[in-house]
N, C-alpha and C positions, 0 to 999 in steps of 0.2 A: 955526546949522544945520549939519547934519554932512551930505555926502557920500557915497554910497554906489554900488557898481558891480553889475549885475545878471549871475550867469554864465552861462555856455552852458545852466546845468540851471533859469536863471531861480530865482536861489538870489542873499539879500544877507546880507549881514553887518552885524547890528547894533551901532553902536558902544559900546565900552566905557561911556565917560560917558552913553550916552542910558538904558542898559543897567542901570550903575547909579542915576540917577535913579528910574526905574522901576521900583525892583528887579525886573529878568526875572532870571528862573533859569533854567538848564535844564531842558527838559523841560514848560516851562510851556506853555500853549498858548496862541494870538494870533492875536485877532480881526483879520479884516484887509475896510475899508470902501471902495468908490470912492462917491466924491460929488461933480459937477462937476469931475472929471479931474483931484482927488488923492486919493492913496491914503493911507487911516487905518490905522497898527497899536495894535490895543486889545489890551492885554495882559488877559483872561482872568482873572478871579480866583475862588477857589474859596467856595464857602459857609462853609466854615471863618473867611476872609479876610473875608467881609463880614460876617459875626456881632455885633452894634451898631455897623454906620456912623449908625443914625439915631435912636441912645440920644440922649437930651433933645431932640429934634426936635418941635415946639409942634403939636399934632394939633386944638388947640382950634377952633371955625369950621367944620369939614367936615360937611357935610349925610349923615344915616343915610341907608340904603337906602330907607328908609321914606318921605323926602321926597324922594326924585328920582322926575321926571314918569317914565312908562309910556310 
């Protein structure tokens, strides 16, 4: 876990290594969550980016429209 200091403009710096794990870029934009008094930074990604995250993902099993109750 990396440390980080909030400034006067409530402005942090994220670090290098988390930075690059993530690849954040510049300019990217970041989703930011409280849930139970911690704070989530979601890094944002574009449709470009998600373009087959869920190529060969097993679809078989799921009920059509047609059989879900009213």
């Amino acid at each position: 876990m990396s440390n980080v200091k909030v400034s006067s403009k409530y402005q942090i710096v994220i670090p290098k290594d988390v930075r690059r794990r993530l690849k954040i870029r510049p300019g990217q934009e970041i989703g930011v969550m409280e849930k139970g008094g911690i704070a989530y930074l979601v890094p944002l990604k574009s449709l470009d980016e998600l373009q087959g995250i869920a190529q060969g993902a097993c679809i078989e099993g799921f009920r059509e429209k047609k059989d879900r109750m009213l």
